[in-house]
N, C-alpha and C positions, 0 to 999 in steps of 0.2 A: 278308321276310327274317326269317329264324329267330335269335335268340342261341346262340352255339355251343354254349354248357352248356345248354340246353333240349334243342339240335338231339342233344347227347351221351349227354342222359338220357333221351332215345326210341331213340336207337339201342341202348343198354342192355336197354330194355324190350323193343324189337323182338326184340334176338340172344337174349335170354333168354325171346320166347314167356311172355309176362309178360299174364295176360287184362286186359282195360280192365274200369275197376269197372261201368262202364253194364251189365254182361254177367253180372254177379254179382248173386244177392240181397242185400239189405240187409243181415242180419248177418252172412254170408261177406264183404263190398264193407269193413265196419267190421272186420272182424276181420283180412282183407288186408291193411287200409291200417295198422293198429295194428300188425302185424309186419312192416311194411318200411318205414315212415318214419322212419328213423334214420337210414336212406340220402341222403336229401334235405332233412332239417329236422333241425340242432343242437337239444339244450335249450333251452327259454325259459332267456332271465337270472330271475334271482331277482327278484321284486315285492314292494317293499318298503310301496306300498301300494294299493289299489284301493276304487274310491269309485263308489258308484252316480245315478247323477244325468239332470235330464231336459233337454230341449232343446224350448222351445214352436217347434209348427207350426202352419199355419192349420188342421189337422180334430183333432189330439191333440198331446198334448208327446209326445216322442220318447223312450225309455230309453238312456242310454249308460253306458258302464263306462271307467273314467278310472282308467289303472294309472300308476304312478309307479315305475322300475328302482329297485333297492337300491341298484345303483352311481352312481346320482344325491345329489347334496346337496338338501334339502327347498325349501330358497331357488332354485336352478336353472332358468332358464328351459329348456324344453325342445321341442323340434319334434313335430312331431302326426301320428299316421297314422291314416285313418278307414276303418274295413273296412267293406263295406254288405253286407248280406245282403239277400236277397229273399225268404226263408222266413221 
């Protein structure tokens, strides 16, 4: 089962014959995506601050980047979201 606002933003894509980035070269697929994602993703909030930092694993420590919103108080605990990349 599909979420309807996903299911809303394919049908958008479909009615508007909108190509899939797969089908595009690379800097036509980044220049696509930089002029139409305003559609789909708000501004980041402002970061008040970002910290670079590592996480040991058993073959290397790990690199992450630890951003802190402006609209947070410094003292604030706050909840964690971890994005993985494979590249």
């Amino acid at each position: 089962m599909l979420d309807k606002d996903a299911k809303a933003l394919l049908d958008v894509i479909a009615s508007r014959n909108i190509p899939s980035y797969h089908t595009l070269a690379p800097a036509e697929a980044r220049a696509f995506y930089k002029e139409r994602r305003f559609f789909t993703q708000p501004d980041p909030e402002p970061v008040a601050h970002t910290e670079n930092l590592s996480v040991p694993a058993p073959d290397a420590d790990i690199g992450i980047r630890w951003y802190r919103p402006q609209s947070s108080a410094p003292d604030t605990v706050l909840p964690a979201l971890v994005y993985y990349h494979g590249g």
